[in-house]
C-alpha positions in Angstrom: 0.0 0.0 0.0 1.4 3.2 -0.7 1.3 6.2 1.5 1.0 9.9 0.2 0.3 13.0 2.2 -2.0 16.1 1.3 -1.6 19.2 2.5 -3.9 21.0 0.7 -7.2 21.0 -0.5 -6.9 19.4 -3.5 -10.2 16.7 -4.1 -9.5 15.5 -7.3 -5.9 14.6 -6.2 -6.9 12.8 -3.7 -9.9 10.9 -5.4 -7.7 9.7 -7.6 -5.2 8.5 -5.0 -8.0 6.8 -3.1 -10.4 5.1 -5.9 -8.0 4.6 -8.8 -4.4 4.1 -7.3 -5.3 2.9 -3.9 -3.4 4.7 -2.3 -4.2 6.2 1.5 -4.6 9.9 2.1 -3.3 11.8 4.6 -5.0 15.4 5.7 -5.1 16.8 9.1 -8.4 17.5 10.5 -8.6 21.4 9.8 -10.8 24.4 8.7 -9.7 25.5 4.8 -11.1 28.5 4.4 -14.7 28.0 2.5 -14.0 24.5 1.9 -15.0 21.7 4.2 -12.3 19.1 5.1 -10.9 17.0 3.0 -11.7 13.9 4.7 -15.8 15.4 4.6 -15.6 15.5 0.7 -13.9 12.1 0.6 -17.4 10.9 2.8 -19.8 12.8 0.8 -18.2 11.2 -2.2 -18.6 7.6 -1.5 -22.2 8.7 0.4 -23.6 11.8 -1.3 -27.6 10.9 -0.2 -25.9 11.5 3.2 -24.5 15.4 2.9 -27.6 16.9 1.6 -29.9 19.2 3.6 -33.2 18.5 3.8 -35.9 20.7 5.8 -36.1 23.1 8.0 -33.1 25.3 9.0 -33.8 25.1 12.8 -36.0 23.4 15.2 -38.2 24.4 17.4 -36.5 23.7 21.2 -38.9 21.5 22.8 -38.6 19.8 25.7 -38.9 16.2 23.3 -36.3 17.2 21.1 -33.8 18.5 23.7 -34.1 15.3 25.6 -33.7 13.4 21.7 -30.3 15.2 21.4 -29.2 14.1 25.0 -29.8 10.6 24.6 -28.4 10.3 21.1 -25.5 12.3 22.7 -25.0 9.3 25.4 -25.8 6.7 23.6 -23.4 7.2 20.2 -20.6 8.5 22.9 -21.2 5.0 24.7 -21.2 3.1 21.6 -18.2 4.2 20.0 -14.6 3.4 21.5 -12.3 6.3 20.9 -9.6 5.6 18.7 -7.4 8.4 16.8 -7.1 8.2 12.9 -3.5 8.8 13.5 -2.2 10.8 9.8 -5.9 9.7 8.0 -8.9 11.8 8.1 -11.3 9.2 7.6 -14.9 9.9 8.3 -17.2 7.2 8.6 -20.9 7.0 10.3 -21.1 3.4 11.4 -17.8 2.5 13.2 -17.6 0.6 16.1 -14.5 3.2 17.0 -13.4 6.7 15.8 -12.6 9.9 15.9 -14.4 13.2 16.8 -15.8 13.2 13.3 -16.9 9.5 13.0 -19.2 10.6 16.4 -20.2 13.8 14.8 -21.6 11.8 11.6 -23.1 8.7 13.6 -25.1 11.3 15.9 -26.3 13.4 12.7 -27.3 10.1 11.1 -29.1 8.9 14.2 -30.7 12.5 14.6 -32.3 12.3 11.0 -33.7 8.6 11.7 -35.5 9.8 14.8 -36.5 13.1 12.2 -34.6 16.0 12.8 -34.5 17.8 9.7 -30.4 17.1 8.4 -31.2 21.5 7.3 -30.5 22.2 11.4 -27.6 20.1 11.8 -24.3 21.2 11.1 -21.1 20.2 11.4 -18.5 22.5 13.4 -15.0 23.0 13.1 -13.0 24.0 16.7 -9.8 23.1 18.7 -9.8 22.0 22.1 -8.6 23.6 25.1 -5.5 21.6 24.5 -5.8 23.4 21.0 -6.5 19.9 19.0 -8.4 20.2 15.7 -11.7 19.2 16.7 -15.4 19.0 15.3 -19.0 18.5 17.1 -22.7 18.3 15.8 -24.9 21.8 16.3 -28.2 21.6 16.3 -29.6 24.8 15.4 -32.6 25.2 17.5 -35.2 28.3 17.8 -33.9 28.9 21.5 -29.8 28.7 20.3 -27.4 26.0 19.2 -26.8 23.1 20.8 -23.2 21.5 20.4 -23.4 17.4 21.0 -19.3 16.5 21.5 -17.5 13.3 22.2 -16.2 15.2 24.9 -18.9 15.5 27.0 -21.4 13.3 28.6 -24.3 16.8 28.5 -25.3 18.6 25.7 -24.8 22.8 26.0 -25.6 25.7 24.4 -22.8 26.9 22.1 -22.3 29.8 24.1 -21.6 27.6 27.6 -19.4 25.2 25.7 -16.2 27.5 25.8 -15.6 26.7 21.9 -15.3 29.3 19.2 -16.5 27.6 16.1 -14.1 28.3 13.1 -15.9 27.1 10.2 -19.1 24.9 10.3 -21.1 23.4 7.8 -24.5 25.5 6.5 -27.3 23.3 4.9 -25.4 20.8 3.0 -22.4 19.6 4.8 -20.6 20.4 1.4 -21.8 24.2 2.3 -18.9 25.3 4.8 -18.3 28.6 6.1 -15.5 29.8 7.7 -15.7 32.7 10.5 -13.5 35.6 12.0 
C-alpha cells in the first residue's frame, strides 16, 4: 500500500489517490477557508444521499427534542470506543471506534432517523482547550445552538461550551463557512 500525504485541498488529487491508485490519504483535520475538510468530501463522495440538507433550518427547542439530542448524545458516545485516525482523516458513520468526526456523523445520522430535519444540523469545526483540531454536531434550535461532542457526557448551548467555532457546515455539509 502506498502512503501519500495532502496538505492542501486538492479533491480531485486525492480521489484519484484513493479510488483509482489505492493509495491512503493523509489530511489533518482542519478548517480550509470556505471549503469543508478533505476527509468530509472524501465521505460525501462515497455517500452523497448523506450530505444533503433537507428541511427546516432550525428546530423548534422543545422539551422532546432536547431530551432526543441528549440521549443520542449518550448513547453514540457509549457506543463508539475512541480511537485516533492517526495521519488519515477518515470519516465514517457506522464505526464501532473513531474519531471526533466519526461521532459527529453517527449522531447526525441517528438525529435524522428519529426526524430532525439534516437543514439544522451542522457540522463545526473548533480546537480543544489543549488546542486539537476538533469538530462536534450543532443543532440549530429556535432557542440557540446546541453543540453534541464526544467530549462531553451533556449537551450545552454553544455559548456555555467555551468553543469558538471556526468554520461549520451550513445546509449541506458540502456548504462550509469559515468565521472571524
Amino acid at each position: 500500500m502506498h502512503h501519500i500525504v495532502f496538505r492542501g485541498n486538492s479533491i480531485f488529487a486525492a480521489c484519484i489517490a484513493t479510488f483509482v491508485l489505492g493509495f491512503s490519504v493523509t489530511v489533518p483535520v482542519q478548517a480550509a477557508g470556505s471549503r469543508p475538510p478533505l476527509g468530509l468530501q472524501l465521505f460525501c463522495l462515497q455517500h452523497s444521499e448523506q450530505c444533503r440538507a433537507t428541511g427546516q433550518s432550525t428546530v423548534a427547542a422543545s422539551q422532546g427534542l432536547v431530551q432526543l439530542v441528549q440521549t443520542v448524545n449518550r448513547r453514540v458516545n457509549g457506543a463508539i470506543t475512541p480511537r485516533s485516525d492517526g495521519n488519515l482523516d477518515r470519516w465514517s458513520a457506522t464505526g464501532r471506534s473513531g474519531d471526533c468526526e466519526d461521532y459527529v456523523l453517527a449522531k447526525r445520522t441517528a438525529l435524522i432517523a428519529q426526524g430532525v430535519p439534516s437543514g439544522a444540523l451542522r457540522i463545526g469545526y473548533t480546537k480543544t482547550r489543549q488546542g486539537e483540531g476538533h469538530v462536534v454536531l450543532i443543532v440549530q434550535t429556535g432557542a440557540g445552538e446546541y453543540v453534541l461532542d464526544n467530549l462531553s457526557t451533556s449537551i450545552k448551548l454553544l455559548a456555555d461550551t467555551g468553543y469558538r467555532i471556526e468554520s461549520s457546515s451550513r445546509g449541506g455539509l458540502l456548504d462550509w463557512w469559515t468565521f472571524d
